[in-house]
Z-matrix of the N, CA and C atoms (Angstrom, degrees):
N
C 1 1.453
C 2 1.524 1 111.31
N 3 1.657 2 124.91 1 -46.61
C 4 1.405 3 116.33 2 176.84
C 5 1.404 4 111.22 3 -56.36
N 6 2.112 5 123.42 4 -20.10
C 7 1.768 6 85.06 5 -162.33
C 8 2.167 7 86.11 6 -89.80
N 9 1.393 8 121.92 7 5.65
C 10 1.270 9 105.25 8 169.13
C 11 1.846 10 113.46 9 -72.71
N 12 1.371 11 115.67 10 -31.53
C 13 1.486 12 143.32 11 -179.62
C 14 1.979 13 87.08 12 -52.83
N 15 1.520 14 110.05 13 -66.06
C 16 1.200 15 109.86 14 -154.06
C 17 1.686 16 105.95 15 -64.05
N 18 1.465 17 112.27 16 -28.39
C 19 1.542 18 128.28 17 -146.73
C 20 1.781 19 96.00 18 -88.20
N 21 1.221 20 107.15 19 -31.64
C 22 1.437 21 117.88 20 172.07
C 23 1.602 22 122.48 21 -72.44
N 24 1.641 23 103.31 22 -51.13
C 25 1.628 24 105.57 23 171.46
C 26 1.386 25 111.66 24 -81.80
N 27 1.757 26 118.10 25 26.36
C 28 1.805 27 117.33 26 171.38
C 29 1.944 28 91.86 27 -102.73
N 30 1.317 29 76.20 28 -41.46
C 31 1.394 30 83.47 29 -167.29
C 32 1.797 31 115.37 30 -61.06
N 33 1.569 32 122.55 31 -44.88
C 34 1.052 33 125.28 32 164.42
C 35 1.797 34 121.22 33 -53.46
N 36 1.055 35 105.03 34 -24.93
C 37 1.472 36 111.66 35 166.47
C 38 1.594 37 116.86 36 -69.90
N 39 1.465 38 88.66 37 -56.46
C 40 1.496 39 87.56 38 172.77
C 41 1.451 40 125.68 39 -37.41
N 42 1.629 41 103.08 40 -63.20
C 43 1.526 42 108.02 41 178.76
C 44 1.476 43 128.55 42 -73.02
N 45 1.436 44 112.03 43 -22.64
C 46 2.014 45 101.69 44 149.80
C 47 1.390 46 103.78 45 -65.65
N 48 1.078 47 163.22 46 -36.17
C 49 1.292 48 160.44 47 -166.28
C 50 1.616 49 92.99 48 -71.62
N 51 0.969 50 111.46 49 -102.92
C 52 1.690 51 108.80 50 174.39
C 53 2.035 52 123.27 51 -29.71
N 54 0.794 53 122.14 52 -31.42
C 55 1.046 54 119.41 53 163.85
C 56 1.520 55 118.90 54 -79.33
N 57 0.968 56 124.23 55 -40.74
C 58 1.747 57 125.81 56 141.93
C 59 1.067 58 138.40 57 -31.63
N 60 1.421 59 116.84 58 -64.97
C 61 1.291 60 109.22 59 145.65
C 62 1.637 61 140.32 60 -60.29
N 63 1.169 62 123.81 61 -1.17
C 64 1.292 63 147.77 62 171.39
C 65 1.748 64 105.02 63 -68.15
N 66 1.311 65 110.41 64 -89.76
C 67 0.915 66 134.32 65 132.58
C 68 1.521 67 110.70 66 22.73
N 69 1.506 68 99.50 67 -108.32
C 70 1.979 69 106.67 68 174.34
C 71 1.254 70 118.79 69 -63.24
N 72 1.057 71 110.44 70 -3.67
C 73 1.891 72 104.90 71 171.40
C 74 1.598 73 92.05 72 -76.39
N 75 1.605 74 118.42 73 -61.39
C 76 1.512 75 117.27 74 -179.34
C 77 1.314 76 108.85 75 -48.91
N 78 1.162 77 146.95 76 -30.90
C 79 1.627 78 113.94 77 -136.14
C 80 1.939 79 87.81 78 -162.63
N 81 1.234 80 118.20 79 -17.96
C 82 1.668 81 112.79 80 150.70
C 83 1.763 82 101.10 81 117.71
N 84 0.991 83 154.78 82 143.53
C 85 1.510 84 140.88 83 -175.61
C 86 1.387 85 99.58 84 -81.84
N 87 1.064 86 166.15 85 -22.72
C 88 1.334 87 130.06 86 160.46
C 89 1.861 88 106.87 87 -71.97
N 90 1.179 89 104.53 88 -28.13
C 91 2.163 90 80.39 89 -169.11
C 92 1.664 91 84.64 90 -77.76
N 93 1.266 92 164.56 91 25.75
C 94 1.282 93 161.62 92 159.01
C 95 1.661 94 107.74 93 -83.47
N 96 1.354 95 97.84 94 114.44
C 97 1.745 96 85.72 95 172.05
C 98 1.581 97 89.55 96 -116.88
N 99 1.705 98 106.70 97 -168.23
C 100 1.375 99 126.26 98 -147.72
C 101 1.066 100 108.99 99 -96.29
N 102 1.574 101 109.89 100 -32.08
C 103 1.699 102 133.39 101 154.21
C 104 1.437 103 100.60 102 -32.76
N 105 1.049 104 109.47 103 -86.57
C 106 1.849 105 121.14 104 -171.17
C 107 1.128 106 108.42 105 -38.39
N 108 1.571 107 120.98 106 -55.02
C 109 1.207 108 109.15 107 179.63
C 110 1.669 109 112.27 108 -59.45
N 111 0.927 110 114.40 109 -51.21
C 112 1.443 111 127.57 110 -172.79
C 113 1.428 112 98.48 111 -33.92
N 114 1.342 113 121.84 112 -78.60
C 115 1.477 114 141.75 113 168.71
C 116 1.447 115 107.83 114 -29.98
N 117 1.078 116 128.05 115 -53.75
C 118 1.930 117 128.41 116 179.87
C 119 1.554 118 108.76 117 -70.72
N 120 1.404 119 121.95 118 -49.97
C 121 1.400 120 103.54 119 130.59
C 122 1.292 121 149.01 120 12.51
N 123 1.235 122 114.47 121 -87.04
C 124 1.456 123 125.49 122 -148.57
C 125 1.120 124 117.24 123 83.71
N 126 0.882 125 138.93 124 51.53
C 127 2.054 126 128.62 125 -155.54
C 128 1.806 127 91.69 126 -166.15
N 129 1.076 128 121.47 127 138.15
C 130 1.439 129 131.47 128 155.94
C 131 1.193 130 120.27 129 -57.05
N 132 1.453 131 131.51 130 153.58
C 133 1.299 132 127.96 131 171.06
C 134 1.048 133 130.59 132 -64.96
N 135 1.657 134 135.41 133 -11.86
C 136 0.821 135 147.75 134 122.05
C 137 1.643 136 136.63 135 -24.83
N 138 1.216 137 94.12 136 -78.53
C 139 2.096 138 114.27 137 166.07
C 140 1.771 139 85.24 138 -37.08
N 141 1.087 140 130.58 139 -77.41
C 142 2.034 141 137.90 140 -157.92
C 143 1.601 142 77.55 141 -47.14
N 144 1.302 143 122.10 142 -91.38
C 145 1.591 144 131.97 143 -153.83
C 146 1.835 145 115.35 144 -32.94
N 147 1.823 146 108.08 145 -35.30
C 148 1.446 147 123.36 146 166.33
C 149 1.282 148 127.42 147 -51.94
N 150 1.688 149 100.86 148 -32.35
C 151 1.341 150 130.17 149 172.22
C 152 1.570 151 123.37 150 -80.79
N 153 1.167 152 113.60 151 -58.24
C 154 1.314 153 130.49 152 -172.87
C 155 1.682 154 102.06 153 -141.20
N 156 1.338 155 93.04 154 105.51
C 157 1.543 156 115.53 155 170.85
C 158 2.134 157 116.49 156 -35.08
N 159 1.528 158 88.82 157 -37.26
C 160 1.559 159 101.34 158 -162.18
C 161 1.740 160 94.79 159 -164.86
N 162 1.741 161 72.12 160 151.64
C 163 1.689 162 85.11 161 -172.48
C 164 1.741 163 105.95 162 -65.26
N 165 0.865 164 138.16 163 -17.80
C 166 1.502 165 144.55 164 153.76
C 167 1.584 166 101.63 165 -39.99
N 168 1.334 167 120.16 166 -87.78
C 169 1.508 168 128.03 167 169.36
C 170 1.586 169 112.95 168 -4.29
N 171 1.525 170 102.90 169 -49.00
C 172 1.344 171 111.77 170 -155.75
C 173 1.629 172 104.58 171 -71.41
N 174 1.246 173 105.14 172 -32.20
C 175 2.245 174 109.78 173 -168.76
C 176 1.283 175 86.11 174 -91.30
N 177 1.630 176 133.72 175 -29.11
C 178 1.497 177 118.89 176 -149.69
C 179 1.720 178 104.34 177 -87.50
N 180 1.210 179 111.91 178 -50.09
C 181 1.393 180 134.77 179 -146.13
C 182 1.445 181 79.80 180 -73.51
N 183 1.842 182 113.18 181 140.68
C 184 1.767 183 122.04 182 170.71
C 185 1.657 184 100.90 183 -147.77
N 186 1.042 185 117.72 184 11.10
C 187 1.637 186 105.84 185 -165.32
C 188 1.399 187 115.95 186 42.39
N 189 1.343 188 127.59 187 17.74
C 190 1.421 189 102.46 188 177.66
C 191 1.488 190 120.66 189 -70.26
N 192 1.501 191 114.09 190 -35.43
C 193 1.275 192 98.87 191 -179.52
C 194 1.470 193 149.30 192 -49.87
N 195 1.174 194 127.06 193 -26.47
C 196 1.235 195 142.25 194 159.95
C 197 1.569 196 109.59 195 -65.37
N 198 1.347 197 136.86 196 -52.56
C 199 1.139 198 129.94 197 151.46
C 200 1.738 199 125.94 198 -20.38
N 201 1.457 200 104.99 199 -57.72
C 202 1.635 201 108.85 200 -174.77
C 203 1.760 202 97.74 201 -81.87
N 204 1.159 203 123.27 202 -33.12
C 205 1.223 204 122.53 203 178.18
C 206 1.745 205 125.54 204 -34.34
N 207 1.859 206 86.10 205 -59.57
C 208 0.984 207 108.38 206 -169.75
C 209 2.186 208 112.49 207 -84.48
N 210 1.326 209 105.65 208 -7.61
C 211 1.300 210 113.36 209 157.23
C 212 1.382 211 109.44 210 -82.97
N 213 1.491 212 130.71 211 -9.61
C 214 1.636 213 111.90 212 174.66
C 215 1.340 214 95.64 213 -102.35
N 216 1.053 215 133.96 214 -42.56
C 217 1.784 216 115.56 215 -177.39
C 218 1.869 217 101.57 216 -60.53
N 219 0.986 218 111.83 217 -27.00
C 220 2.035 219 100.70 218 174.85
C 221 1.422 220 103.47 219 -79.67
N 222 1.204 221 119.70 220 4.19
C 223 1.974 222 100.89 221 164.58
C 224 1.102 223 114.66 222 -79.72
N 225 1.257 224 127.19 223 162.95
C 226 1.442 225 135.78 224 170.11
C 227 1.365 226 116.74 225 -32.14
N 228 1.001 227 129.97 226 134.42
C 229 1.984 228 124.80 227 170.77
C 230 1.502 229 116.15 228 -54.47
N 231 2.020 230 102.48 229 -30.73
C 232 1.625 231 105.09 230 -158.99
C 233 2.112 232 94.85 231 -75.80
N 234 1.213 233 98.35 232 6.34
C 235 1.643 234 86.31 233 -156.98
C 236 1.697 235 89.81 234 -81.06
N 237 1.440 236 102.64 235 156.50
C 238 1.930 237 119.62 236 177.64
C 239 2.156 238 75.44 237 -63.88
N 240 1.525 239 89.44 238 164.51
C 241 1.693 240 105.87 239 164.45
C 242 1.283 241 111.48 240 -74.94
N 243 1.138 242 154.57 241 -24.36
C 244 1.552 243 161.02 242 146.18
C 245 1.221 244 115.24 243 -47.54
N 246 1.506 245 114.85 244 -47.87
C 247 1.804 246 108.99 245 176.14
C 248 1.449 247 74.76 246 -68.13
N 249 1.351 248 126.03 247 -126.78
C 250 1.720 249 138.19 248 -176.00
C 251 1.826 250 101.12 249 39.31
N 252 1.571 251 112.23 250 -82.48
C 253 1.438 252 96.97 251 168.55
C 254 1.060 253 141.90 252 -17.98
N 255 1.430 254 104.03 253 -81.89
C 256 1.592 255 138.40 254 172.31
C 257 0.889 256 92.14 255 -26.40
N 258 1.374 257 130.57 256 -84.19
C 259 2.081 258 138.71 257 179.34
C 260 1.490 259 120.48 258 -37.06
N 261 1.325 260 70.33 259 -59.83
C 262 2.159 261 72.21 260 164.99
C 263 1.079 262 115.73 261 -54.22
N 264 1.381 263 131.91 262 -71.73
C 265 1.341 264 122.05 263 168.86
C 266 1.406 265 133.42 264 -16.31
N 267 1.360 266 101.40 265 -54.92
C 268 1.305 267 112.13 266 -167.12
C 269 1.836 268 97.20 267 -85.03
N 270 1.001 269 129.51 268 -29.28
C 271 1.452 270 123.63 269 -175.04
C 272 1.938 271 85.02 270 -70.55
N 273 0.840 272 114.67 271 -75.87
C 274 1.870 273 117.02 272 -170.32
C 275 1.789 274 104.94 273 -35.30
N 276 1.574 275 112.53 274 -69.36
C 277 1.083 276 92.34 275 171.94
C 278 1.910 277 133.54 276 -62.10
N 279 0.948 278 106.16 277 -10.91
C 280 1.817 279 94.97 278 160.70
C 281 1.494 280 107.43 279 -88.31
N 282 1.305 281 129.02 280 -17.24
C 283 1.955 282 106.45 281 159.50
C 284 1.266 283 97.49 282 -84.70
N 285 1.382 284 139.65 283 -32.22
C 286 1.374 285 111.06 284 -163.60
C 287 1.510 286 123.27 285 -96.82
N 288 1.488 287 111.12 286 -22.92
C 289 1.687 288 109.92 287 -168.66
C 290 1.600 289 111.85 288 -77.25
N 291 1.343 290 122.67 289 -30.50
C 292 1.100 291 116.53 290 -143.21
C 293 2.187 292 84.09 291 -76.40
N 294 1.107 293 120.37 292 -49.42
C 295 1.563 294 133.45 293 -178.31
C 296 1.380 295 96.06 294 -52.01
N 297 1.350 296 130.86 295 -16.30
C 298 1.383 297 97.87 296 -167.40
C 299 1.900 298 103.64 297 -166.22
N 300 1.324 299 100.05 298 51.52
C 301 0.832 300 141.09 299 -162.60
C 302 2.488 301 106.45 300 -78.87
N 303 0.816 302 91.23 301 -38.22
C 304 1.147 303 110.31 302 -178.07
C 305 1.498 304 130.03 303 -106.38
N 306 1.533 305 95.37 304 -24.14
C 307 1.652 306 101.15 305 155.42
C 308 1.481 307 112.02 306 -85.21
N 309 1.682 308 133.99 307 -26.54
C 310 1.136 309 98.22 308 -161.07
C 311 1.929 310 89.43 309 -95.28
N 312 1.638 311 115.65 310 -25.98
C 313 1.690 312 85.58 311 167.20
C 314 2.000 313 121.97 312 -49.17
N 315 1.108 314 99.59 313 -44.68
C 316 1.744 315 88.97 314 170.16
C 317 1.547 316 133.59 315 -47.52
N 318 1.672 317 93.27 316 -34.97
C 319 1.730 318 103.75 317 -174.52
C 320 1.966 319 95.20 318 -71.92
N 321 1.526 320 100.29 319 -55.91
C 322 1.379 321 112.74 320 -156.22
C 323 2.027 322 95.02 321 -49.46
N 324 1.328 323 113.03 322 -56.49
C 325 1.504 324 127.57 323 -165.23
C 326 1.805 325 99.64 324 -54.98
N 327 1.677 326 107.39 325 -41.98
C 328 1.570 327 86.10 326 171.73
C 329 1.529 328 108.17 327 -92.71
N 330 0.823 329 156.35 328 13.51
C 331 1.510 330 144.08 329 -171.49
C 332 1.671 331 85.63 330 -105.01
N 333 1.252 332 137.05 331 -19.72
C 334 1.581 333 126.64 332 177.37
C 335 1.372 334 97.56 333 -89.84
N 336 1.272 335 121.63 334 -24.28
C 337 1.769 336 120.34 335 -174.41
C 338 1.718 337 121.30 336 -80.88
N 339 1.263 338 100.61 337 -12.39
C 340 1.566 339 117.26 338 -170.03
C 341 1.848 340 112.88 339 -123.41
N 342 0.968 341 110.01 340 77.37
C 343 1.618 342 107.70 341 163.95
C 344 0.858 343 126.00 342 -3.41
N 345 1.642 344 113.72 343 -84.14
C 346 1.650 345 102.12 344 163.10
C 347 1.704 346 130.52 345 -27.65
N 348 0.894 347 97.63 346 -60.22
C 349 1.819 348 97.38 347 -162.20
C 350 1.725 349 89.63 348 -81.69
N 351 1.254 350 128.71 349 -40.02
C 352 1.963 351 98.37 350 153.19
C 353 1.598 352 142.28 351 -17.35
N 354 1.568 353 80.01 352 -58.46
C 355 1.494 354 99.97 353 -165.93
C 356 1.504 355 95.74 354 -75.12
N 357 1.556 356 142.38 355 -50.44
C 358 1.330 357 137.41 356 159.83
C 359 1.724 358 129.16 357 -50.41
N 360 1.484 359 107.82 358 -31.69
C 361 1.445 360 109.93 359 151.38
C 362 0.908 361 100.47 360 -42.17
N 363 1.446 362 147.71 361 -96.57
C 364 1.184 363 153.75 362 -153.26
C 365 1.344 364 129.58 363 -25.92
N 366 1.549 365 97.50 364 -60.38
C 367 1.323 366 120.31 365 173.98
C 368 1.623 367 111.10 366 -58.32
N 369 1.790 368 122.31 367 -44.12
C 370 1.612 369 125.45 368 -164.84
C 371 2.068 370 83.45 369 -86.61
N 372 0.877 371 120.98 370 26.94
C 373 1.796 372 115.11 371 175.66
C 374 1.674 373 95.28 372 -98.95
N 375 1.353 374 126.94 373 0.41
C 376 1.350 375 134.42 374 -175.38
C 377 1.461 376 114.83 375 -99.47
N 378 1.682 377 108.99 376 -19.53
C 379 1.052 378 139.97 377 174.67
C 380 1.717 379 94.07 378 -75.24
N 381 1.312 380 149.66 379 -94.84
C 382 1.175 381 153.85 380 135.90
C 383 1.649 382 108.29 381 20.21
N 384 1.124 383 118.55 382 -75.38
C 385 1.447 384 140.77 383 172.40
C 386 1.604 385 105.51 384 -37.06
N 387 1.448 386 130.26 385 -54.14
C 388 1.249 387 132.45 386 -168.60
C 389 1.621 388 97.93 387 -89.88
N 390 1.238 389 125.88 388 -24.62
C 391 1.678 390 125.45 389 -176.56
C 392 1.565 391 101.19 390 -80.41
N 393 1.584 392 122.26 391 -38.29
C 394 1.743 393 105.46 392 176.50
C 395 1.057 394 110.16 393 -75.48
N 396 2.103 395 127.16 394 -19.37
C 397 1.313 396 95.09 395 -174.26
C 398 1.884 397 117.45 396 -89.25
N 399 1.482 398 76.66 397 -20.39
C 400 1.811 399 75.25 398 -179.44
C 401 1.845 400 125.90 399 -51.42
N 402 1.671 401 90.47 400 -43.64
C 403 1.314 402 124.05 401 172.03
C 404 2.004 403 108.09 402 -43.23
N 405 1.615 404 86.74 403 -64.15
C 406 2.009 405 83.72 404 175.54
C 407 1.558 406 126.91 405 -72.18
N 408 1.791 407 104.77 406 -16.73
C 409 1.699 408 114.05 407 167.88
C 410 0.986 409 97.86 408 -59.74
N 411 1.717 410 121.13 409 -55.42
C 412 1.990 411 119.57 410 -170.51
C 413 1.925 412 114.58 411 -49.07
N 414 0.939 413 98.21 412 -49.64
C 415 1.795 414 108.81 413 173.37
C 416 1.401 415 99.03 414 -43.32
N 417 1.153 416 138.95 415 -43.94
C 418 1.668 417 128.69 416 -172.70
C 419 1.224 418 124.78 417 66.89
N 420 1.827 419 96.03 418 40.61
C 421 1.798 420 89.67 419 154.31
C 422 1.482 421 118.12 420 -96.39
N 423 1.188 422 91.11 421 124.66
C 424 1.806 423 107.74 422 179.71
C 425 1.039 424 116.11 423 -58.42
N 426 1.584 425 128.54 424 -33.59
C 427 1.268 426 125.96 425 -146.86
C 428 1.718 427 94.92 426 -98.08
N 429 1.697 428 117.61 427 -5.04
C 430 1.207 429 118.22 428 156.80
C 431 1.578 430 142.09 429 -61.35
N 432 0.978 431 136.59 430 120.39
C 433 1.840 432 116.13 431 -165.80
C 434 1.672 433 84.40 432 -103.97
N 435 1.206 434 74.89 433 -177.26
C 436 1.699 435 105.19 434 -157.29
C 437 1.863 436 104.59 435 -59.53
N 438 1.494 437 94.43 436 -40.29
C 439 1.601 438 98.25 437 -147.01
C 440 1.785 439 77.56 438 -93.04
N 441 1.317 440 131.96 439 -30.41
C 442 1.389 441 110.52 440 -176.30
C 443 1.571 442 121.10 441 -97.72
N 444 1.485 443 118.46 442 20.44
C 445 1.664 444 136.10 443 130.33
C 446 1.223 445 102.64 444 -83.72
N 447 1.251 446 161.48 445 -13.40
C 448 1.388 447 144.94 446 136.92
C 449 1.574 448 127.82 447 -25.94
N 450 1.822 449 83.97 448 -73.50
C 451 1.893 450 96.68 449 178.75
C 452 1.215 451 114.64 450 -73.40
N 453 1.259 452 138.53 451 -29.31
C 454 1.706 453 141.58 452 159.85
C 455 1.320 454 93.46 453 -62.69
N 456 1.238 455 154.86 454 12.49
C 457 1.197 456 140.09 455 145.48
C 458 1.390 457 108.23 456 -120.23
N 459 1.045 458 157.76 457 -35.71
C 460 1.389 459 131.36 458 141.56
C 461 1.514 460 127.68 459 -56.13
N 462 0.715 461 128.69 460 3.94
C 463 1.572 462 140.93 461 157.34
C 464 1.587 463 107.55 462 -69.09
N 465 1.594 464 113.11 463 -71.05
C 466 1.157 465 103.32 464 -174.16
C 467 1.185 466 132.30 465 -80.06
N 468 1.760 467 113.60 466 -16.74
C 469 1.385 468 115.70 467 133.00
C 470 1.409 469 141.21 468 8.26
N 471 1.910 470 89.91 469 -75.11
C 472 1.410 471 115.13 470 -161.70
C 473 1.963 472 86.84 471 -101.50
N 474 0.652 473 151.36 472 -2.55
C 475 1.341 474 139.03 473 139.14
C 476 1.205 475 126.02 474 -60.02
N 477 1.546 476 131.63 475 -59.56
C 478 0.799 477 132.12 476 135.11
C 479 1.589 478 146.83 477 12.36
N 480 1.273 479 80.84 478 -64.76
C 481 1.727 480 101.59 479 -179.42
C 482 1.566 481 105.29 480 -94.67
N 483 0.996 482 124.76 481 -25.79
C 484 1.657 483 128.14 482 161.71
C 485 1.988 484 99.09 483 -72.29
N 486 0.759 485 106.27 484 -51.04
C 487 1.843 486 98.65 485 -175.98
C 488 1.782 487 104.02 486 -53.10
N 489 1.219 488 113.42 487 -29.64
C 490 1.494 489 123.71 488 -169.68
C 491 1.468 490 112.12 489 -65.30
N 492 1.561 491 86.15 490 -63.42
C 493 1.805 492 117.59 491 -175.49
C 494 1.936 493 93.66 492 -45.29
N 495 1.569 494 105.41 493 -58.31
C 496 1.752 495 103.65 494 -171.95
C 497 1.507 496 105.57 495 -67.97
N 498 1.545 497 129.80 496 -23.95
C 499 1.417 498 101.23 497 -178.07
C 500 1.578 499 109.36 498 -77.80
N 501 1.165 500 106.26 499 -24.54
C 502 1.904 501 117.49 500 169.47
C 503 1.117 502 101.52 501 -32.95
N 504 1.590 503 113.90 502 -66.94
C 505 1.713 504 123.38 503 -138.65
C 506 1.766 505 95.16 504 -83.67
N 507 1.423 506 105.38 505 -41.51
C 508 1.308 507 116.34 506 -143.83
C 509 1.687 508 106.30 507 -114.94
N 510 1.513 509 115.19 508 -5.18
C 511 1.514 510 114.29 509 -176.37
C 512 1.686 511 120.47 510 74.22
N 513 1.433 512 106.77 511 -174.10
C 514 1.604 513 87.66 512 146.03
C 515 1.456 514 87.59 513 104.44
N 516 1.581 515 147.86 514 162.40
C 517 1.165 516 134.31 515 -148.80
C 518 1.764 517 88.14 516 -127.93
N 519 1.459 518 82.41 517 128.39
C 520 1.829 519 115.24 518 -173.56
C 521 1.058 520 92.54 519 -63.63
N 522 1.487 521 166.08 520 -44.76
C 523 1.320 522 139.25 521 -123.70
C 524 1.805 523 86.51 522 -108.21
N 525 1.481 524 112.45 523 -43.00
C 526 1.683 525 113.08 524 -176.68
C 527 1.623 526 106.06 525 -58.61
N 528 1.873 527 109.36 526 -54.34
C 529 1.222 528 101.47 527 -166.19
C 530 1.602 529 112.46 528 -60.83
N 531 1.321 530 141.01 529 -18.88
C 532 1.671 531 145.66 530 -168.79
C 533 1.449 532 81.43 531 -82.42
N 534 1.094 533 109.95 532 -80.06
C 535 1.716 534 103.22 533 -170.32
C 536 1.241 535 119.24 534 -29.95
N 537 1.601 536 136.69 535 -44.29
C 538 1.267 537 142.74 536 166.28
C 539 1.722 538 102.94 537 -43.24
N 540 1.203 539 98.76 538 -44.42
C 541 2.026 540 103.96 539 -148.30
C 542 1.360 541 87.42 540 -66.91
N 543 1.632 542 122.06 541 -38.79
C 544 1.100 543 128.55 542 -155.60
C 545 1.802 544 113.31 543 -58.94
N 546 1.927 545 80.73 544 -77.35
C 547 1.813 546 93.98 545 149.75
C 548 1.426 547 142.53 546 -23.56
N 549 1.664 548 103.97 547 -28.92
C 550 1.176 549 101.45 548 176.45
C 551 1.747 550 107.39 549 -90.58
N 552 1.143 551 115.35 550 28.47
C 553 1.661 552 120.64 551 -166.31
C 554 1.476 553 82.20 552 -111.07
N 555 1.334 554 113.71 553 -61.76
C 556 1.270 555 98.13 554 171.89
C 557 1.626 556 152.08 555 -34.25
N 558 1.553 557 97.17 556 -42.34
C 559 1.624 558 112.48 557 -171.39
C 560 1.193 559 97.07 558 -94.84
N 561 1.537 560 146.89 559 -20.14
C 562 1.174 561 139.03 560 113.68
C 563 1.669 562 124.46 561 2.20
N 564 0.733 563 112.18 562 -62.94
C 565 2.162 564 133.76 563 -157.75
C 566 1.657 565 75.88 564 -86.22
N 567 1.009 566 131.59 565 -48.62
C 568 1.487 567 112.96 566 -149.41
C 569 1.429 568 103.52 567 -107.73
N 570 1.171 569 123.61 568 -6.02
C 571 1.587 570 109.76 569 140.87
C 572 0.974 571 147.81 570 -85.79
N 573 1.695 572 123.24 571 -5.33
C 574 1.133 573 127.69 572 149.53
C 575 1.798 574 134.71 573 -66.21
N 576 1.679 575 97.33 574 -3.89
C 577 1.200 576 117.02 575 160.45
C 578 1.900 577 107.93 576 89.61
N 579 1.094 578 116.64 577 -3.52
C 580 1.594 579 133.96 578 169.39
C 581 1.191 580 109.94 579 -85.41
């Protein structure tokens, strides 16, 4: 009965999410209140608020992280933490982009169009940041310290989120361009000769 419990409150997310974005494409994210959404919905203002704290919550929040997380702890142990990413990535984005492919260009195109939810992108990229490193502590390489599963996870983070920003601006298929951003973390590392 909980994974019907769980399959229902994905699904109710889903559809304030999509009706939200519906919504502010018509009529712009500030004239959008939470009501409306709530109402296009089906869901009380309440039920939305259980969900998403704030209408911010509502464009920002994707669950992906735990998803890619959990594709880097299933790579091999022997892999460096950068290959592991990279793979991860790319294993998450082939379950996740192709399904939903069109909401997150919508989410991504307004969260670059709106200041606000920029400036909080930014901030929930810490969210991301704490899921790769936990993810590469779980793998159990020892010979890793603490603070350098940190920066291999804010690194690819911040690659990441630049591969995003260019498929926004520039189109062009998200799963190649991250992999590039990624790669380029690499050829990075190996010219400094470490």
């Amino acid at each position: 009965m909980s994974g019907l419990r769980e399959r229902k409150k994905q699904q109710t997310r889903a559809d304030i999410q999509r009706e939200a974005l519906r919504l502010i494409a018509e009529r712009g994210y500030e004239s959008t209140t939470c009501e409306q959404i709530a109402a296009a919905a089906e869901v009380s203002a309440a039920t939305l608020f259980r969900y998403f704290p704030t209408k911010e919550d509502i464009v920002l929040q994707d669950g992906y992280d735990p998803v890619i997380a959990a594709a880097v702890v299933a790579r091999p142990g022997a892999e460096p933490p950068l290959v592991a990413v990279r793979q991860g990535f790319a294993d998450a984005l082939a379950e996740v982009f192709l399904g939903d492919v069109e909401p997150i260009r919508q989410r991504t195109a307004l969260i670059l169009s709106v200041p606000a939810l920029r400036g909080r992108a930014r901030e929930q990229n810490a969210s991301l940041v704490d899921h790769l490193q936990r993810a590469l502590a779980e793998r159990g390489r020892s010979s890793q310290g603490v603070v350098d599963l940190e920066v291999a996870a804010a690194c690819c983070a911040a690659a990441v989120s630049v591969a995003v920003e260019r498929w926004a601006t520039q189109g062009g298929d998200l799963p190649a361009i991250v992999d590039e951003a990624l790669a380029s973390l690499g050829r990075l590392s190996a010219r400094t000769g470490r």
